[in-house]
Steps between C-alpha positions, in 0.01 A plus 500: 500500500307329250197319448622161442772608824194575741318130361756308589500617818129442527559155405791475772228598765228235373758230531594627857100530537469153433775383677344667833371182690336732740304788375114527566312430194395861527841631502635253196130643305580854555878487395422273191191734410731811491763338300308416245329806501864669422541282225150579354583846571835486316398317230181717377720787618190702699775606751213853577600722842208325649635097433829601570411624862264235600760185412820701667282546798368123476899370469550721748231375734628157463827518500485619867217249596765236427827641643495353744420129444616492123757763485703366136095509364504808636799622351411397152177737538649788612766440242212484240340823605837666452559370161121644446637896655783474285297397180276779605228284568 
C-alpha cells in the first residue's frame, strides 16, 4: 500500500463525507478533522508509536459511531485504518 494509494482513499471518504446529507455537524467535524490530520501526518511523515495509536484508535472510534446510520462512510474509514496497519502506520 502506498502513500498516494491510502490518499486517494482519504479523498474517496471526504467526498462520501460531503455527500452525507445527514451527519451532525459534530460527527462531519470529527471525521474531516482526522482526515486531514492523516494527510498532515503523511505528508511531514511524523508517523511516531504515539500518533500512530491515537488516529487508528480515533478511525476506529468513528468508524463504529457511524455504522450504523452511514455504513459506505463507514466502510471507507475502516478501510483507511487498514491501509494505515498495512503501511505500518
Amino acid at each position: 500500500m502506498t502513500k498516494e494509494t491510502l490518499l486517494q482513499h482519504i479523498e474517496k471518504a471526504r467526498a462520501e463525507l460531503h455527500a452525507a446529507r445527514d451527519l451532525t455537524p459534530q460527527d462531519r467535524d470529527l471525521v474531516g478533522n482526522l482526515m486531514t490530520d492523516i494527510v498532515t501526518h503523511l505528508t511531514e511523515g511524523d508517523f511516531d508509536e504515539h500518533t500512530r495509536d491515537r488516529l487508528s484508535g480515533r478511525f476506529a472510534d468513528q468508524a463504529a459511531r457511524l455504522e450504523v446510520n452511514h455504513p459506505k462512510l463507514a466502510g471507507l474509514l475502516e478501510r483507511v485504518v487498514s491501509f494505515l496497519s498495512s503501511m505500518g502506520i
